[in-house]
Backbone as CSV, one residue per row, in Angstrom:
resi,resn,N_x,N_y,N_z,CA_x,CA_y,CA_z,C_x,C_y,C_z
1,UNK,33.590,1.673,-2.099,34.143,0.648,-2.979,33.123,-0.468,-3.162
2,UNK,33.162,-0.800,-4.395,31.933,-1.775,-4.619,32.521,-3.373,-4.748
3,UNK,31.926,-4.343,-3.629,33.249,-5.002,-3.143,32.708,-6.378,-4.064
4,UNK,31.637,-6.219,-4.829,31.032,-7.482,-5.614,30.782,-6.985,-6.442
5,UNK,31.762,-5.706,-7.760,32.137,-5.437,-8.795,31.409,-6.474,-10.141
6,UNK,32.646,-7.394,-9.553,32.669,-8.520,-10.894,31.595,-10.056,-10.836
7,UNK,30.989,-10.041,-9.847,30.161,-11.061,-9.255,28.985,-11.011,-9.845
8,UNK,27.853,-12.850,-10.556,26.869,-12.869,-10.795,26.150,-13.530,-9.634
9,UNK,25.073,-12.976,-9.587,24.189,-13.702,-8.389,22.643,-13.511,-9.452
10,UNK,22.182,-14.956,-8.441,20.603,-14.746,-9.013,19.987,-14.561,-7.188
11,UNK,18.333,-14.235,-7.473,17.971,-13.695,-6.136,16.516,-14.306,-6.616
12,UNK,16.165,-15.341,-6.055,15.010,-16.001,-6.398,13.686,-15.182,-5.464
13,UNK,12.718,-14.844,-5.941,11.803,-14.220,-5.075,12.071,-12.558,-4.672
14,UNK,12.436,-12.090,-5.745,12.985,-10.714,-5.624,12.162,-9.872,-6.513
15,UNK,10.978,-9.789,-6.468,10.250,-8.676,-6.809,9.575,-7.572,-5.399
16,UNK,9.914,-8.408,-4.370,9.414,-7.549,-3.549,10.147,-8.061,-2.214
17,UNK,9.833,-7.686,-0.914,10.087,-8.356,0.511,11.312,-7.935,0.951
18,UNK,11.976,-9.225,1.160,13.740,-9.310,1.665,14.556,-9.531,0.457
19,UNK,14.000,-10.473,-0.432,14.464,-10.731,-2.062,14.675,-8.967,-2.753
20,UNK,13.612,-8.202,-2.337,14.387,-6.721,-3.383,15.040,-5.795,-2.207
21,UNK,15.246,-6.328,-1.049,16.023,-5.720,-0.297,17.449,-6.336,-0.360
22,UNK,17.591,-7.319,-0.636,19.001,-8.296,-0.859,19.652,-8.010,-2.552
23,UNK,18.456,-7.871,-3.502,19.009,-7.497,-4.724,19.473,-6.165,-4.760
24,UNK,18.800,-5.281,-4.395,19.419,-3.745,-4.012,20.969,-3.763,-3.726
25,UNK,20.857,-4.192,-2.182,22.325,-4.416,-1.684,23.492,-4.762,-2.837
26,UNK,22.777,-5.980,-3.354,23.991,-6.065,-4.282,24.238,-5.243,-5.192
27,UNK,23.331,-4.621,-6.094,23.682,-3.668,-6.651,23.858,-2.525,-6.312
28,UNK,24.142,-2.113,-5.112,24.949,-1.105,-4.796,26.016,-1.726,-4.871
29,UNK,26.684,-2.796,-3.744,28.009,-3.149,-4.270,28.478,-3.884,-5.599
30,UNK,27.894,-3.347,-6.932,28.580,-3.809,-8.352,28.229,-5.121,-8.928
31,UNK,27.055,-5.941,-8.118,27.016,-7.008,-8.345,26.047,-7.084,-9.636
32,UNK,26.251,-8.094,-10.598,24.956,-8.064,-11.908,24.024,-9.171,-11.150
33,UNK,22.850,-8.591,-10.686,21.904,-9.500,-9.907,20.817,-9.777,-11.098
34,UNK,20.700,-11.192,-11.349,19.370,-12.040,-12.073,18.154,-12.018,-10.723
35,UNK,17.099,-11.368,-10.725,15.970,-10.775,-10.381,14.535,-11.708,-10.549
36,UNK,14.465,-12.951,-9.758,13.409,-13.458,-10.354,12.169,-13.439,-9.783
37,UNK,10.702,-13.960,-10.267,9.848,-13.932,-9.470,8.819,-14.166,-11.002
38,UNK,7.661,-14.195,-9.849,6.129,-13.941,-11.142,5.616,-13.134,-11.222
39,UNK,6.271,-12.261,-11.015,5.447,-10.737,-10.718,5.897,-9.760,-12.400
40,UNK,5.025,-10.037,-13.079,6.071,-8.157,-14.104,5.214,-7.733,-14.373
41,UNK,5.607,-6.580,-14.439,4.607,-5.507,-15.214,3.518,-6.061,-16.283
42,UNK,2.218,-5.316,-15.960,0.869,-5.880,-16.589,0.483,-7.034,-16.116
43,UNK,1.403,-7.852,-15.123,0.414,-9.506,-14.277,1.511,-9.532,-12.655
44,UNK,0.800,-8.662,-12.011,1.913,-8.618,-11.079,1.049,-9.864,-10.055
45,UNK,1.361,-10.811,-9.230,0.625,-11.679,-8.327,-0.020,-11.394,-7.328
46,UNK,0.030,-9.964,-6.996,-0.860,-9.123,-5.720,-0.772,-7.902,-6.171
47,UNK,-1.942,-7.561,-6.506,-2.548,-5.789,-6.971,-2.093,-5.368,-6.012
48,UNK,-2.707,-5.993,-4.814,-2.309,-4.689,-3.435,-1.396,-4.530,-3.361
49,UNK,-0.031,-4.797,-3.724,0.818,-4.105,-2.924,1.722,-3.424,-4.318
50,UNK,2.177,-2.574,-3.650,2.915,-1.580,-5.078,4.235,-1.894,-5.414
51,UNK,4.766,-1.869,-6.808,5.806,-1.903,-7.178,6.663,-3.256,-6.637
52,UNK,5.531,-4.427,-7.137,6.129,-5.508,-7.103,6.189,-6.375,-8.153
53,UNK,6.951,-5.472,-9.548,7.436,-6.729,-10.566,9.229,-6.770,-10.480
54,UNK,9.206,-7.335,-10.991,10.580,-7.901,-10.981,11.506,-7.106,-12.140
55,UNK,10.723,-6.130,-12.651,11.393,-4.828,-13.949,11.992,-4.038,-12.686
56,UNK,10.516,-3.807,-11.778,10.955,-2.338,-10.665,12.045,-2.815,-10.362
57,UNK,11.967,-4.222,-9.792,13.486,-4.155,-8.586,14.844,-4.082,-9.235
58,UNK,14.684,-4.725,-10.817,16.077,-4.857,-12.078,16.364,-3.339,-11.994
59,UNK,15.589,-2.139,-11.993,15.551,-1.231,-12.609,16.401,-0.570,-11.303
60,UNK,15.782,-0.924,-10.480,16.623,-0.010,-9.346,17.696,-0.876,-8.419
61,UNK,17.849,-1.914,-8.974,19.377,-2.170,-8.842,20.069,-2.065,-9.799
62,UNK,20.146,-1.382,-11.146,20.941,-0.450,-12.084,21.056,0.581,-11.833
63,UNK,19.865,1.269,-10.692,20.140,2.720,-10.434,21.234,3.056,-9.431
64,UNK,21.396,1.695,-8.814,22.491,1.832,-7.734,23.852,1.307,-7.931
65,UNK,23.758,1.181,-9.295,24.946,0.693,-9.581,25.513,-0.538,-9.944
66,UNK,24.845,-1.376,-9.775,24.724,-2.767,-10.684,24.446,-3.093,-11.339
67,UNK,23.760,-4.511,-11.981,23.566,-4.501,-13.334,22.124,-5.350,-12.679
68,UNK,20.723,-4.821,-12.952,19.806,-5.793,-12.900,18.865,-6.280,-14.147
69,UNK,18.618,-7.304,-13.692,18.413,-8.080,-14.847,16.906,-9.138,-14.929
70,UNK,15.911,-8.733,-15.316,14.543,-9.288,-14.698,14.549,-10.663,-15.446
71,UNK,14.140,-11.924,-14.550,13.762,-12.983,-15.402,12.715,-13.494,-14.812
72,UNK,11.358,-13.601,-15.581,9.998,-14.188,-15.282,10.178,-15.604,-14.871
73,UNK,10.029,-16.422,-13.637,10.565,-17.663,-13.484,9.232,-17.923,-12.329
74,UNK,8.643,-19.035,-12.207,7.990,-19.091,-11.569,9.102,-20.614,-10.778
75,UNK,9.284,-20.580,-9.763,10.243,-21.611,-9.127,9.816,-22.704,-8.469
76,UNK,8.433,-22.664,-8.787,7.555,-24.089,-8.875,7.476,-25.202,-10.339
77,UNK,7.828,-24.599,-11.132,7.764,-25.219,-12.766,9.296,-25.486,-12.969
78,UNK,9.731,-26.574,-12.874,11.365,-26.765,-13.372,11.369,-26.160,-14.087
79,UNK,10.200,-26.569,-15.484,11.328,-25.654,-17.123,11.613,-24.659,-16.731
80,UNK,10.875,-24.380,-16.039,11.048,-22.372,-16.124,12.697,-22.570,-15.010
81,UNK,12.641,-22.953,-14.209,13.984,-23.057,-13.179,14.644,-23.485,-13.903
82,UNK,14.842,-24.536,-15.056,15.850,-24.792,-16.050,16.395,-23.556,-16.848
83,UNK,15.751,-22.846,-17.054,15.413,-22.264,-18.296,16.417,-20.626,-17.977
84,UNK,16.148,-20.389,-16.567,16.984,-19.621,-15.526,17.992,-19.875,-15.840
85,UNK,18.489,-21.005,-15.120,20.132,-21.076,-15.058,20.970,-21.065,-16.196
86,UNK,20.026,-21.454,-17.765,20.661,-22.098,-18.841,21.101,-20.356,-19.384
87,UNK,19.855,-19.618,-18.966,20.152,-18.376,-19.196,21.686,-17.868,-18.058
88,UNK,21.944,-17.754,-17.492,22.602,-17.465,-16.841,24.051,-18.029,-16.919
89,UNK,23.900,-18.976,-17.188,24.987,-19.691,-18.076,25.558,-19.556,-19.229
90,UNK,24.661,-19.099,-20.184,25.081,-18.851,-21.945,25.590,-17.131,-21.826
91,UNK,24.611,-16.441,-20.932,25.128,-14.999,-20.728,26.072,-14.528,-19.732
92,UNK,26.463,-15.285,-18.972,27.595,-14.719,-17.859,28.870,-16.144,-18.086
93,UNK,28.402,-17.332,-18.284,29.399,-18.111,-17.966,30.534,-18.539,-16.377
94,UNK,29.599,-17.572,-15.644,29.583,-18.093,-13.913,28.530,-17.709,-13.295
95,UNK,28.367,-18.001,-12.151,27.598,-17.620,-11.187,27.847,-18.170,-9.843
96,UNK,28.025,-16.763,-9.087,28.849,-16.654,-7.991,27.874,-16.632,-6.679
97,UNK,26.970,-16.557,-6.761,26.241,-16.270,-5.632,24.417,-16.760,-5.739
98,UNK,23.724,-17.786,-5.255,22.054,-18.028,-5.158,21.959,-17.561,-4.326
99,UNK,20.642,-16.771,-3.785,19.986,-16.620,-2.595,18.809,-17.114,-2.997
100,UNK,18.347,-18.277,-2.418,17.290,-19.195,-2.485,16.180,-18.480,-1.183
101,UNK,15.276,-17.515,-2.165,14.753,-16.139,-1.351,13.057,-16.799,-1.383
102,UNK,12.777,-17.395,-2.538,11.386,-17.953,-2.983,10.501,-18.571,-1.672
103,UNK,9.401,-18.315,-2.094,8.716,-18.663,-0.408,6.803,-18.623,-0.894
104,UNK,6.549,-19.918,-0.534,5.192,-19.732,-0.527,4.268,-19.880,0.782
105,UNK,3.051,-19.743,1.155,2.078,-20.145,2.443,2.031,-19.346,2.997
106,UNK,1.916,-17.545,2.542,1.292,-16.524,3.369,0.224,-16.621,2.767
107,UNK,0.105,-17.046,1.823,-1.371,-16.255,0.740,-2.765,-16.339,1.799
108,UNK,-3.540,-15.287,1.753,-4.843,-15.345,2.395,-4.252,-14.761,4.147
109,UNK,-3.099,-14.302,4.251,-2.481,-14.100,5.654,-3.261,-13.433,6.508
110,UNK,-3.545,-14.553,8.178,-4.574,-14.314,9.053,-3.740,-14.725,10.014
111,UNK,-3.453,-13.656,11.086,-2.989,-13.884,12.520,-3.486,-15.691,12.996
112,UNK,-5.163,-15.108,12.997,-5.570,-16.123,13.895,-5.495,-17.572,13.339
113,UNK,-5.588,-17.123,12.157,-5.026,-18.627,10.917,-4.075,-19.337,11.061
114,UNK,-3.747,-18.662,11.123,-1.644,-18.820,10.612,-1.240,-19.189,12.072
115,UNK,-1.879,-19.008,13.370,-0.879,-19.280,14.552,-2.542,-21.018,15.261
116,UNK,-3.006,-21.148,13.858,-4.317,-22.125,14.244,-3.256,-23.525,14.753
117,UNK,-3.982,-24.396,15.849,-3.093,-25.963,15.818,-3.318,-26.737,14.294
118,UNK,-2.210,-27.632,14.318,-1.914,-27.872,12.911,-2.903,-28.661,12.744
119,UNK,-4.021,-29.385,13.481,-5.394,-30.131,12.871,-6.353,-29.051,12.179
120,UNK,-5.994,-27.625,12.371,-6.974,-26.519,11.681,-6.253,-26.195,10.889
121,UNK,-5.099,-26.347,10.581,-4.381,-25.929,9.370,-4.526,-25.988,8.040
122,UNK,-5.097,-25.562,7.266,-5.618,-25.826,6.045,-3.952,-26.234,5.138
123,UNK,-4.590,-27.804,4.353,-3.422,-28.207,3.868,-2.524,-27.692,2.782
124,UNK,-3.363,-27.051,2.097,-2.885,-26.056,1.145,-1.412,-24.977,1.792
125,UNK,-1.521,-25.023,2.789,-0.569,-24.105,3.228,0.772,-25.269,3.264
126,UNK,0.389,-26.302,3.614,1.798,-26.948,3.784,2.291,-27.362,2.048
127,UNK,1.354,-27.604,1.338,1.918,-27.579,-0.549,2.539,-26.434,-0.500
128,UNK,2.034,-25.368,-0.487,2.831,-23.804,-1.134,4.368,-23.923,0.197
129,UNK,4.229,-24.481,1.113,5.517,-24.028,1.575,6.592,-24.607,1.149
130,UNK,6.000,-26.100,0.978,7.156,-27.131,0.842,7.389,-27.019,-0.677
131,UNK,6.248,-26.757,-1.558,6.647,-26.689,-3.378,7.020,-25.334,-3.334
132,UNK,6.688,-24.810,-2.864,7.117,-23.181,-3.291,8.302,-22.366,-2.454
133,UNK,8.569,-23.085,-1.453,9.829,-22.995,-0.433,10.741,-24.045,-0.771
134,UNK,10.808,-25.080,0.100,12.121,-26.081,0.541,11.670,-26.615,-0.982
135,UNK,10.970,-27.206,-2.010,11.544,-27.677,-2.786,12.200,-26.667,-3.804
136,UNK,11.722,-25.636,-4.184,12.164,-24.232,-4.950,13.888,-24.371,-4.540
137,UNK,13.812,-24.239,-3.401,15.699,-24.160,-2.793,15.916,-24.912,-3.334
138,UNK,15.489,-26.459,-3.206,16.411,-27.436,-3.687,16.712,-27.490,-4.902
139,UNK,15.903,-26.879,-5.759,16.099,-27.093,-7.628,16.511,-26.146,-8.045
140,UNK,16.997,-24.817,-7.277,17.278,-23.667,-7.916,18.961,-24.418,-7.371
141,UNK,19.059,-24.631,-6.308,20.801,-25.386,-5.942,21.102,-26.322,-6.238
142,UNK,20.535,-27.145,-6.421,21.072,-28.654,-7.820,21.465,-28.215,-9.494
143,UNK,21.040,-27.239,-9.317,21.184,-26.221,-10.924,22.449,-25.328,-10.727
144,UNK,22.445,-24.690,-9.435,24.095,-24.110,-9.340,25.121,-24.593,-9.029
145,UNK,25.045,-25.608,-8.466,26.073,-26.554,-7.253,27.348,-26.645,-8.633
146,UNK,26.961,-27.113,-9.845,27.662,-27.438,-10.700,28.222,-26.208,-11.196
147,UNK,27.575,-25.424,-11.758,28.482,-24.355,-12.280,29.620,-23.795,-10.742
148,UNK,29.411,-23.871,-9.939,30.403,-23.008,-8.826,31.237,-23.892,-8.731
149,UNK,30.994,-25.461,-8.593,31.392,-26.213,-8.450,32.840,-26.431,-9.392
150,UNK,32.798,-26.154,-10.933,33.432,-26.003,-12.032,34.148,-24.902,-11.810
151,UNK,33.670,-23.854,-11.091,34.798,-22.716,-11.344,35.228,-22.780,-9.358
152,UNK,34.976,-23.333,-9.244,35.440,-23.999,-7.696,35.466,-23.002,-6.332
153,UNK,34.299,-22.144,-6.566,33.643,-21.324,-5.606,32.266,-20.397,-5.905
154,UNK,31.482,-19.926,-4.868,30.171,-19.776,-4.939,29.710,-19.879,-3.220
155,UNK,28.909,-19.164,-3.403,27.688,-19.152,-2.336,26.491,-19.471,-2.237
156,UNK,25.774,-20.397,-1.580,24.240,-20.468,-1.751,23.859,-20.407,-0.805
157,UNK,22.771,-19.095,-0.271,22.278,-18.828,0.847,20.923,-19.393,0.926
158,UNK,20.169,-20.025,1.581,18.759,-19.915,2.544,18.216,-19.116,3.176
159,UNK,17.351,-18.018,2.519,16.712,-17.294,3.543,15.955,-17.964,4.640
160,UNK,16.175,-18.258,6.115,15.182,-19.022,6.728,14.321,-17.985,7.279
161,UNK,13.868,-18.674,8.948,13.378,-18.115,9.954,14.067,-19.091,11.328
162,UNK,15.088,-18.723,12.142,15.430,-19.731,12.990,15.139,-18.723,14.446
163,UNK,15.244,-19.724,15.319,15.216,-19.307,17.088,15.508,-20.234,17.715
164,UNK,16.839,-20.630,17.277,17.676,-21.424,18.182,16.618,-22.270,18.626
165,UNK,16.204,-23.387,17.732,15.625,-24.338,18.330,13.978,-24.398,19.146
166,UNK,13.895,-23.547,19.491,12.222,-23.129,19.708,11.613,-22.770,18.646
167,UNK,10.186,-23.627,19.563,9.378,-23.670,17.875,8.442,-22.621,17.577
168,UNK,8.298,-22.521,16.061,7.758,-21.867,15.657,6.415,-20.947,15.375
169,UNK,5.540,-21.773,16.119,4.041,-21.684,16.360,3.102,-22.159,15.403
170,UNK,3.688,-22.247,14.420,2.715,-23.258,13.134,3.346,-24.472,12.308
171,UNK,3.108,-25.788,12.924,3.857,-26.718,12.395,3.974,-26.720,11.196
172,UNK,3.259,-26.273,10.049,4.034,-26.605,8.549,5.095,-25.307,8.587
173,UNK,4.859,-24.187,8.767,5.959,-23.565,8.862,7.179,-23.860,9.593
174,UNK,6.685,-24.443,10.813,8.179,-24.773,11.062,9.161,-25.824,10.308
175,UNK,8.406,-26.904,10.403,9.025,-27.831,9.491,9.641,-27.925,8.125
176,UNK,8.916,-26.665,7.473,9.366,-26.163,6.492,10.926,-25.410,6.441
177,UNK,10.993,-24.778,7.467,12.227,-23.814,7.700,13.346,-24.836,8.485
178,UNK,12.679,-25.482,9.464,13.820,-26.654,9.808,14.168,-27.347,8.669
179,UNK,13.396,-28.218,7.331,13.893,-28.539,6.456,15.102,-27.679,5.922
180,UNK,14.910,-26.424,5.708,15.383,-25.344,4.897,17.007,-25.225,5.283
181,UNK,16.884,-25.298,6.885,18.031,-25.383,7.605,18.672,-26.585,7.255
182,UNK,18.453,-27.393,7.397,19.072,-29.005,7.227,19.626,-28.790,6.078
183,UNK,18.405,-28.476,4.618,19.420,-28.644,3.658,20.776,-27.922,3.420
184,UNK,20.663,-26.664,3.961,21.710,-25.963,3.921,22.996,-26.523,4.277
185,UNK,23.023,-27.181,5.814,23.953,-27.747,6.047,24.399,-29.400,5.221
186,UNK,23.200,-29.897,5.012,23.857,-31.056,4.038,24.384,-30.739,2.546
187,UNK,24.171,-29.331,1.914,24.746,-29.401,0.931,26.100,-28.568,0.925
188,UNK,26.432,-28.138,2.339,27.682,-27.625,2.379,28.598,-28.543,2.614
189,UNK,28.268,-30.134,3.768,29.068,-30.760,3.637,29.270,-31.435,2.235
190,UNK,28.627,-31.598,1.508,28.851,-32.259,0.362,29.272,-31.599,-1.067
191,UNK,29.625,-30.120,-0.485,30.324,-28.921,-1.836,31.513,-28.280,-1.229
192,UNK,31.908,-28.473,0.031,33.255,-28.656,0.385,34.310,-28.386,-0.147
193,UNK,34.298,-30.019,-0.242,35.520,-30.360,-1.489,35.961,-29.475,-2.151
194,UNK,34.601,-28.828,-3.139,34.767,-28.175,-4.275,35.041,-26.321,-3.724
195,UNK,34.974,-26.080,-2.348,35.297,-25.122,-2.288,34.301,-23.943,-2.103
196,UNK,33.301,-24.527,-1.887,31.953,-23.635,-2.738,30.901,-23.726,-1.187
197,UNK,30.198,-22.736,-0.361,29.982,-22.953,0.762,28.410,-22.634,0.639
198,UNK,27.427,-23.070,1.947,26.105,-22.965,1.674,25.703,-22.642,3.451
199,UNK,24.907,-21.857,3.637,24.420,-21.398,4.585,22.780,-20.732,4.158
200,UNK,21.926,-21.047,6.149,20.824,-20.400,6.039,21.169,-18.983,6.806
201,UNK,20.553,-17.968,6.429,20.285,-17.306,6.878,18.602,-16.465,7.360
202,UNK,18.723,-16.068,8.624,17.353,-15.638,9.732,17.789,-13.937,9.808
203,UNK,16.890,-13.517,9.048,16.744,-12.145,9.728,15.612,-11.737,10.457
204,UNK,15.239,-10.610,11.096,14.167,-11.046,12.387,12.941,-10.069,11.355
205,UNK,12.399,-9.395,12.047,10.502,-9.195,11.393,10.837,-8.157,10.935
206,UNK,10.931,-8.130,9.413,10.847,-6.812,8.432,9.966,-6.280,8.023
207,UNK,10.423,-4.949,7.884,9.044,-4.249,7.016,8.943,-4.353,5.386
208,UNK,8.260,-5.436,5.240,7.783,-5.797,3.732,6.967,-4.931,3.721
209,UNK,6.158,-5.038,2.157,5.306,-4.187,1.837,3.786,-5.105,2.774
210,UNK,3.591,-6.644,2.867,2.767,-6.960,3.390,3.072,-6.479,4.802
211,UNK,3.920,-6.682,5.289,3.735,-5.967,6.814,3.483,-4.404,7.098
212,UNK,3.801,-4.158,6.126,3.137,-2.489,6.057,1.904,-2.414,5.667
213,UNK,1.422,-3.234,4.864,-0.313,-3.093,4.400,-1.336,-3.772,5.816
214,UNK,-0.401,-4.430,7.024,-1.435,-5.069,7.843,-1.822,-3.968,8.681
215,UNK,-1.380,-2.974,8.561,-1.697,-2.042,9.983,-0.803,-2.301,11.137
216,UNK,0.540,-2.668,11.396,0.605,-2.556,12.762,1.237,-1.175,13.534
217,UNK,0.700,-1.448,14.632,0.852,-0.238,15.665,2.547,0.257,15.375
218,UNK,2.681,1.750,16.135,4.293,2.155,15.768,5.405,1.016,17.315
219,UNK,4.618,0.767,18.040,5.425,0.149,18.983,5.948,-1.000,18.343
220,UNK,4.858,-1.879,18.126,5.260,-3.429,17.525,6.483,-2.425,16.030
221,UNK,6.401,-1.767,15.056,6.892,-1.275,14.030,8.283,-0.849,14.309
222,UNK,8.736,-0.909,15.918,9.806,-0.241,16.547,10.651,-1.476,16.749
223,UNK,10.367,-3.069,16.678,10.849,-4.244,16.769,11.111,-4.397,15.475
224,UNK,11.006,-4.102,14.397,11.133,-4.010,13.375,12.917,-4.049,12.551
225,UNK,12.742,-4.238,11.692,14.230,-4.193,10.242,13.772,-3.970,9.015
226,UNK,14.794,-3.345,8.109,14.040,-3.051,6.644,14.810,-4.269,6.014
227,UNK,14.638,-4.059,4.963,14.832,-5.524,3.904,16.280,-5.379,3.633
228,UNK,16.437,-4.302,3.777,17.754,-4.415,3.437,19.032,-4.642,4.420
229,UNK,18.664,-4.857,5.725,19.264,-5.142,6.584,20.241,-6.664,6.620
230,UNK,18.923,-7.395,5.745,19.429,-8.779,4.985,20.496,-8.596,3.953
231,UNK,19.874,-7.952,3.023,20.684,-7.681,2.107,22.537,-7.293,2.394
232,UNK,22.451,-5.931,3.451,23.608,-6.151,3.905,24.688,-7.680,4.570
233,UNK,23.824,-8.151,5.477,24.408,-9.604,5.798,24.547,-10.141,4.297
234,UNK,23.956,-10.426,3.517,24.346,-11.734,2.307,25.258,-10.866,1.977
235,UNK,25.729,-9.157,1.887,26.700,-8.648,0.835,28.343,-8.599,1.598
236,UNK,28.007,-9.093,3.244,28.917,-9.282,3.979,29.331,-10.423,3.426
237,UNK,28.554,-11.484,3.603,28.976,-12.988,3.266,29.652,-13.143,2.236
238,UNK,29.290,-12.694,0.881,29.312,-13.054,0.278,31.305,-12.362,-0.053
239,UNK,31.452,-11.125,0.348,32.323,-10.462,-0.065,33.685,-11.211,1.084
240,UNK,33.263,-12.066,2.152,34.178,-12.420,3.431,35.061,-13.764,2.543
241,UNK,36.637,-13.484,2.462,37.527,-14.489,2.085,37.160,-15.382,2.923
242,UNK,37.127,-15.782,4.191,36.930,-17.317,4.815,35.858,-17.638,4.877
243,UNK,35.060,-17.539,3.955,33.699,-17.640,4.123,33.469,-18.984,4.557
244,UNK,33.961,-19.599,4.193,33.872,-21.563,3.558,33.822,-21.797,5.618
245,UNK,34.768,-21.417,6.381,34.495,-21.275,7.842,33.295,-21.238,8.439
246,UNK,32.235,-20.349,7.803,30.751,-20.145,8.233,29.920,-21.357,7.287
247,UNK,30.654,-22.118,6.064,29.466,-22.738,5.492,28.731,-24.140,6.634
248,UNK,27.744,-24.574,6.223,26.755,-25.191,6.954,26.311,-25.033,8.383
249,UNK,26.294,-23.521,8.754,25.501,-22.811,9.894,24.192,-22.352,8.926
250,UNK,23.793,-21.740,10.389,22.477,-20.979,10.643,22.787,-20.065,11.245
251,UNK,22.867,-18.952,10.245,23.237,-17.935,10.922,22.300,-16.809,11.155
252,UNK,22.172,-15.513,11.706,22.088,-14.777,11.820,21.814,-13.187,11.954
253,UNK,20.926,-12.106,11.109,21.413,-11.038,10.400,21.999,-10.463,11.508
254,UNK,20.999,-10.199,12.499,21.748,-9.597,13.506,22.969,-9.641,14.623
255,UNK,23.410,-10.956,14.517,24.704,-11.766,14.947,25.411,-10.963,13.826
256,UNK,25.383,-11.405,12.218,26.282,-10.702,11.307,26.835,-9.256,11.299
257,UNK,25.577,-8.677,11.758,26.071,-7.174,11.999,27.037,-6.871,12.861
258,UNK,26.929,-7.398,13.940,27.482,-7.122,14.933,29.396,-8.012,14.797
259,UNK,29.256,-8.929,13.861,30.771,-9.378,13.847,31.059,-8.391,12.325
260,UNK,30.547,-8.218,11.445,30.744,-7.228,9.939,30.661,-5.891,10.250
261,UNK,30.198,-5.444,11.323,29.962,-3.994,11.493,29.117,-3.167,10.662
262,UNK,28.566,-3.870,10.148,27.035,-2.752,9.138,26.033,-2.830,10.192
263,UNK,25.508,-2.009,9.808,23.728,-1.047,10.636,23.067,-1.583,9.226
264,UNK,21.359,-1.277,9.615,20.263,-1.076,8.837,20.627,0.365,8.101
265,UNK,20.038,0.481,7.021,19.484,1.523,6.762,19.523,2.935,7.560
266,UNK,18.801,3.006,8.728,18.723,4.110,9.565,19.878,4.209,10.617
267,UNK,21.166,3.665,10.348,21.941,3.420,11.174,21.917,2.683,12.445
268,UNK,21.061,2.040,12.932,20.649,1.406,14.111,20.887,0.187,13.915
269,UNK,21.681,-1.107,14.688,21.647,-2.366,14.667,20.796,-3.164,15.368
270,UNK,19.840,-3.760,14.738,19.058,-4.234,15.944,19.490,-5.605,16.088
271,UNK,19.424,-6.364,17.209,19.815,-7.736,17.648,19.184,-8.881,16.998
272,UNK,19.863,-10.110,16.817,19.025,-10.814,16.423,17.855,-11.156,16.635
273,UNK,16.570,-11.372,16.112,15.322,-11.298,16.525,14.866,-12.583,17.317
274,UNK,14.524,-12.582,18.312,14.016,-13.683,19.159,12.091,-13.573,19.261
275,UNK,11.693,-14.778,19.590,10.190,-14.774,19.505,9.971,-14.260,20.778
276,UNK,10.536,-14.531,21.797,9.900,-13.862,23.164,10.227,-12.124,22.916
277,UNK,10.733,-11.685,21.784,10.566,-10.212,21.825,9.385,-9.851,21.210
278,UNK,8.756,-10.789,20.477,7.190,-10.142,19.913,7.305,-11.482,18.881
279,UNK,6.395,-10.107,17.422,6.189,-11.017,16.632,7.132,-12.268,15.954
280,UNK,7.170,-13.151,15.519,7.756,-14.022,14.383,7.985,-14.252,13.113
């Protein structure tokens, strides 16, 4: 049974990663998912990795049964984030579900980089996280708050990265994702009222297509989740009557599984991901 039939969602950052593992999901369960990113066919943003425009992922969440729907949006440029919702608005007249998936500050991705103290941190990484992450969330959900708000329910998820409070190993990243968290919970207390709930969600180390292009060993690959493991959690959330109960947490994928009862993909549930189990 396809339990998000009649439901619009947009999926910001869904040409590839956890974003076309979360748009999938929904379109298996019936959902018409808006598909965004900078990636399409003939200018995709990374040659290396395959089958990352935002047609592929529309295309094969119609194959599963939903309705996908590609929109070129780069979620650093308002117009273009205007330009989204206005679409989404004139053609559906609701929208039931954001996953604020968009994410910048891997580019150039180096172990020894990326885990450097934050005086070696090249600053460029903290622009792409905060313009291309936590502010992206915030302008893609100041743009929905109102329409859900009007039809007096909706979901807006945060993809984060959380661990209960231990830190992260690279201060702009963390700060970035603690932002990410915060907002979540301040815009649930303040959409309440209206009925309409907002949560982050942490799933632990997936196999993207970049984590498959780094080489790692099959052991570390055995700590592992596929993208769609997320996807299941948001299609839990999203489909759960008391949802409004869970709004302004930090939740979970692997906590979710285990209270929703879905597996990954390969049937296996793995636990929520903690840093003392490996990677981050």
């Amino acid at each position: 049974m396809q339990r998000l039939k009649s439901r619009v969602a947009i999926v910001t950052g869904s040409s590839r990663g956890a974003g076309r593992g979360i748009a999938l999901v929904l379109g298996e369960e019936g959902a018409t998912v808006y598909v965004t990113g900078r990636s399409v066919r003939g200018a995709l943003t990374n040659e290396a990795l395959p089958s990352t425009s935002i047609e592929d992922t529309a295309e094969l969440v119609s194959a599963r049964g939903g309705v996908g729907i590609p929109v070129r949006c780069d979620h650093a440029v308002d117009t273009d984030v205007e330009a989204l919702f206005e679409k989404v608005r004139h053609q559906q007249g609701r929208l039931d579900l954001l996953v604020n998936n968009v994410w910048g500050g891997y580019e150039n991705y180096d172990t020894a980089d990326f885990d450097a103290p934050f005086w070696e941190q090249p600053i460029w990484r903290w622009d792409r996280m905060f313009n291309a992450g936590v502010r992206a969330h915030y302008a893609a959900s100041r743009l929905a708050a109102p329409i859900m708000m009007a039809q007096r329910h909706g979901l807006i998820v945060n993809t984060t990265f959380w661990d209960r409070g231990e830190y992260l190993g690279n201060l702009p990243y963390d700060l970035a994702k603690t932002a990410i968290n915060r907002m979540a919970h301040g815009m649930a207390l303040e959409l309440r009222p209206y009925h309409v709930s907002a949560l982050a969600l942490s799933p632990g180390w997936m196999r993207t297509e970049a984590v498959m292009a780094h080489g790692h060993t099959r052991e570390e690959l055995s700590r592992t989740e596929s993208v769609e493991y997320v996807g299941r959690a948001v299609a839990a959330l999203a489909a759960d009557a008391n949802l409004l109960e869970k709004s302004g947490r930090i939740l979970t994928v692997g906590d979710l599984a285990r209270e929703y009862g879905f597996t990954d993909v390969d049937g296996s549930q793995p636990p929520a991901f903690q840093i003392s189990d490996g990677k981050g």
